[in-house]
C-alpha positions as CSV (number, residue, x, y, z in Angstrom):
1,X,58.0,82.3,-0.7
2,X,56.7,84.1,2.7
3,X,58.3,83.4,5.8
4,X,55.9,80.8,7.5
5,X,56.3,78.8,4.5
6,X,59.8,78.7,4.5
7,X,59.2,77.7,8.3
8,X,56.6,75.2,7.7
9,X,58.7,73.5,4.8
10,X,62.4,73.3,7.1
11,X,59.9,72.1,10.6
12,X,58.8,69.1,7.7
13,X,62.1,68.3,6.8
14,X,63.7,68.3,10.1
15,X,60.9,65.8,11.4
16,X,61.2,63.5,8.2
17,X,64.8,63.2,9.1
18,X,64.2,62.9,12.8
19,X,62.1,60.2,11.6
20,X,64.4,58.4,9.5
21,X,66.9,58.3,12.0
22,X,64.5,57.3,14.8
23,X,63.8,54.0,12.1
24,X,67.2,53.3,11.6
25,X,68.0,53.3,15.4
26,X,65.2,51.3,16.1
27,X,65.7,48.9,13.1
28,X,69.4,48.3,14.9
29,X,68.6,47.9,18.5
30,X,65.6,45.0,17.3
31,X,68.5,43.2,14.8
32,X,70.9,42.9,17.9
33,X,68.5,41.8,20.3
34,X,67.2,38.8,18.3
35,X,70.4,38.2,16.9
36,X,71.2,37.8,20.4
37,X,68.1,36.4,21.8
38,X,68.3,33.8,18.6
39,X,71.7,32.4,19.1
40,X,70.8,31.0,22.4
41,X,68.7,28.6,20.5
42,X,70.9,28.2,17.3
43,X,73.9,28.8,15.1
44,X,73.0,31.7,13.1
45,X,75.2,31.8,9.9
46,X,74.8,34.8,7.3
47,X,72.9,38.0,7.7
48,X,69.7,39.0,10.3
49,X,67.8,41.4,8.7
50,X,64.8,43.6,10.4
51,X,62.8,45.5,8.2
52,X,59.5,47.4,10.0
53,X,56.4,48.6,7.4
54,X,53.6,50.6,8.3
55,X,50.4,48.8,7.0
56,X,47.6,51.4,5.8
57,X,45.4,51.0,9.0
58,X,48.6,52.5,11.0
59,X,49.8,48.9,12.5
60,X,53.3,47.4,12.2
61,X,54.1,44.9,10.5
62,X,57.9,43.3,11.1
63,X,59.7,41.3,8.9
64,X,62.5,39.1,10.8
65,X,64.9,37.1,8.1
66,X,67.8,34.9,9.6
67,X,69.5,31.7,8.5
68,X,70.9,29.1,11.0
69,X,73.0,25.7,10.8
70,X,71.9,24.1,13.5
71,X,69.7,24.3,16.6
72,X,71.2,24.1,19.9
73,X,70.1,22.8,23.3
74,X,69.2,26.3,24.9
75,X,72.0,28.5,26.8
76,X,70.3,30.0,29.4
77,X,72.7,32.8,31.6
């Protein structure tokens, strides 16, 4: 395999995984602001869950998925 294939293959990789990561970071920070912004309004029991898809004409679509127990008068701070 010639160098600038050997280049071109590692740049790919290294941006895939920069990518990945970039996801995963992202997916975190939005699961502990409406885990936060959601129990001002109610108990949250279980798991929140955030999962991001890329829809074929390049949009976002995000999935939020919480459970809660009861809904609370709102706790403003």
């Amino acid at each position: 395999m010639n160098e600038s294939k050997m280049m071109a293959k590692r740049l790919k990789r290294v941006l895939l995984q920069d990518k990945i990561v970039a996801y995963e970071g992202l997916t975190k920070a939005l699961e502990s602001d409406v885990r936060t912004l959601l129990s001002y309004y109610m108990t949250l029991t279980g798991d929140l869950s955030v999962n991001i898809d890329v829809l074929d004409e390049g949009n976002y679509q995000i999935n939020i998925s919480a459970k809660a127990n009861n809904i609370n008068a709102p706790q403003i701070v």
